[in-house]
Steps between C-alpha positions, in 0.01 A plus 500: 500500500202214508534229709554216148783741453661491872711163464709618194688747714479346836839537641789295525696340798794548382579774209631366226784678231230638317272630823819658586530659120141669535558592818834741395295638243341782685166455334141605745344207387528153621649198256373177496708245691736245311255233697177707369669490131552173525142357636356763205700241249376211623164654527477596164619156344332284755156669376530452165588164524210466708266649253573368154607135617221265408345761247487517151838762505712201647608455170672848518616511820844491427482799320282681731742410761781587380346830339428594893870428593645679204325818558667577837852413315391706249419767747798484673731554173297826418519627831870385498577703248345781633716488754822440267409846349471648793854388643596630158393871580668455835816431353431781239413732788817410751742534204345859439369609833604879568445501917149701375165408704338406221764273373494367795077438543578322168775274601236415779192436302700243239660344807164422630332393225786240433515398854099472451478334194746216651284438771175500253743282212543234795155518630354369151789260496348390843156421408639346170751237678210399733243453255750322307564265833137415495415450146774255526348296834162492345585434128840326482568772207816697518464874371801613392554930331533507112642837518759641686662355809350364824648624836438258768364568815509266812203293372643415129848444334632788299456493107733665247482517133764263388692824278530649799643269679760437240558853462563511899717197491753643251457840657589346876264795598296502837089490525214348400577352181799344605436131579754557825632115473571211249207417237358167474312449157246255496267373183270240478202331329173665511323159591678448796327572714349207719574460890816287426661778231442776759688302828795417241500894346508562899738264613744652209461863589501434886828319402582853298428711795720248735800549231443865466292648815475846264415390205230700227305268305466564122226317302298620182165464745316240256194283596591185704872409644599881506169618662562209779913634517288923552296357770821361682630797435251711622455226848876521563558864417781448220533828268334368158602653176258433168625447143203536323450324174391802278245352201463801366824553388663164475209267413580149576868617563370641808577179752823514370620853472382504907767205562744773327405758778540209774826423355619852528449509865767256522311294731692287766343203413224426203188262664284346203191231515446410127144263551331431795643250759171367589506151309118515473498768221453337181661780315921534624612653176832713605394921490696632269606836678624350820723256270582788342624705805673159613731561168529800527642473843733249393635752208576767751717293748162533736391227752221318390313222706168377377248413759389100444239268665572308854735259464198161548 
């Protein structure tokens, strides 16, 4: 091991759920600590930052960015399913085992290369939450997955996929794509967000979280409003589920088929900021999707409260 290496598997203080994971696993060779994961995030993001800020690529750093991010989510969903297989075999081997040795030296390779794979899935998911963290801090941006669902670790809120989450509501069934507590839906305009739309989209969801302490929040995840509602989110540690607005398939329907999938989670209450409440934008034209979820609200016996300027 050099020396540059050395700090990314210092130890910890105090083990932490997933020290004590790779610990059980029986394996010669040392893991990296959850702290070592962690700095190796923030290493990673903080550095290229670093580099292409104030150079020609600053145009593309949000894309470079969140290309970095999305390749340890990506990694952890193949290495996730690796593991998924592997349970699979276990379950294959249990139901057939026959007392043999070699049954048995089977049973024990799948078993470890599930219990492996879990440690490796949430390794990745490490180093992807903490980059994430810091990409955040240093560019405001919020990265957010486009496929697939997001488990939170202690640094980030979790993420589902908002089909999911609907499935796991009607189904009552327990884990990660069950929001666990009421829904609050929020929409709002794209161009708010100034200083003044962000303390009222604040005040509104700390006034949420007051009302119901475990409550998911469900937005579609657009620019503006809904990126300031992630990054409360995210600072508070509220469960976020994303209804995406798919272009591809519903064109300019998109905005509004997503307030159908908010709907559906039968959210507890239905938060909306049609235009900016900042009274210095020139441009306070209503947005039509967060009117839209307003009505829609409305039609399904829902709560709806629309979030307004200070009273002067």
């Amino acid at each position: 091991m050099t020396q540059s290496n050395a700090p990314f598997f210092a130890s910890s203080k105090t083990n932490s759920a997933f020290d004590d994971l790779t610990a059980s696993l029986g394996d010669g060779r040392p893991h990296p600590t959850e702290d070592a994961l962690v700095q190796l995030g923030r290493a990673l993001m903080t550095e290229l930052v670093d580099v292409i800020s104030d150079t020609a690529l600053e145009d593309y750093q949000t894309i470079i960015g969140e290309a970095l991010i999305g390749a340890f989510h990506s990694a952890a969903g193949r290495i996730e399913r690796d593991a998924d297989r592997a349970r699979d075999t276990m379950r294959s081997l249990d139901r057939d085992f026959d007392g043999s040795e070699a049954a048995d030296v089977e049973l024990q390779d799948a078993t470890a290369k599930a219990r492996a794979g879990d440690a490796a899935t949430q390794a990745c998911e490490l180093i992807r939450d903490s980059a994430s963290e810091t990409w955040t801090v240093a560019t405001g941006e919020v990265w957010t997955a486009w496929r697939g669902s997001r488990r939170g670790t202690h640094l980030t809120a979790a993420q589902l996929e908002a089909k999911q989450a609907i499935r796991a509501i009607r189904s009552r069934k327990s884990g990660d794509a069950d929001p666990g507590g009421p829904v609050i839906a929020f929409r709002g305009a794209p161009t708010a967000d100034s200083a003044e739309d962000a303390g009222r989209i604040f005040d509104a969801l700390n006034w949420a979280k007051q009302e119901w302490p475990d409550m998911a929040l469900a937005t579609t995840g657009a620019k503006g409003s809904e990126k300031l509602a992630i990054k409360w989110a995210q600072q508070k540690g509220v469960k976020l589920i994303l209804a995406r607005a798919n272009f591809d398939t519903h064109g300019k329907a998109a905005p509004f088929r997503a307030n159908d999938e908010l709907i559906a989670l039968e959210p507890a209450i239905c938060l909306t900021l049609v235009h900016s409440v900042d009274r210095s934008r020139a441009d306070q034209r209503p947005f039509g999707p967060a009117l839209n979820l307003g009505q829609k609200a409305m039609e399904n016996g829902l709560w709806h409260l629309p979030i307004k300027a200070r009273a002067a």
